[in-house]
C-alpha positions, 0 to 999 in steps of 0.5 A: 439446162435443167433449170431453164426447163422449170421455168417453161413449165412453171407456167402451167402452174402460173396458170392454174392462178389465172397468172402469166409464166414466161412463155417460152419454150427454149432455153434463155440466152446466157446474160439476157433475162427474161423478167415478165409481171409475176416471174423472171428468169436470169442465166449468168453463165459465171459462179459469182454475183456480179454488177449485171446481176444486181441491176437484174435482180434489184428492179425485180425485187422492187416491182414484188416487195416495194411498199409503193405498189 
């Protein structure tokens, strides 16, 4: 998938800032995500939000935006 491609080569950039990308050159299983410090990355396979996705997505956002950093 063309967006599990971005994601390969986003590292690049990552790179360019003395950052990590995901390090990885093949596509991401469907409902496991890949999350390292600075970039995730999550393929759910279905077109709604679902529990699974929140308890993915939520974790990651805290470790970005908590003000407890």
């Amino acid at each position: 998938m063309r967006e599990s491609l971005s994601d390969c080569h986003a590292g690049r950039v990552y790179a360019l800032y003395g950052l990590k990308g995901l390090e990885r050159n093949e596509m991401a299983e469907i409902n496991t995500p890949v999350m390292h410090h600075c970039i995730g990355y999550h393929i759910r396979g279905v077109h709604d939000v679902t529990e699974f996705d929140w308890k993915c997505f939520i974790p990651f956002a805290k470790k970005h935006f908590s003000k407890d950093l």
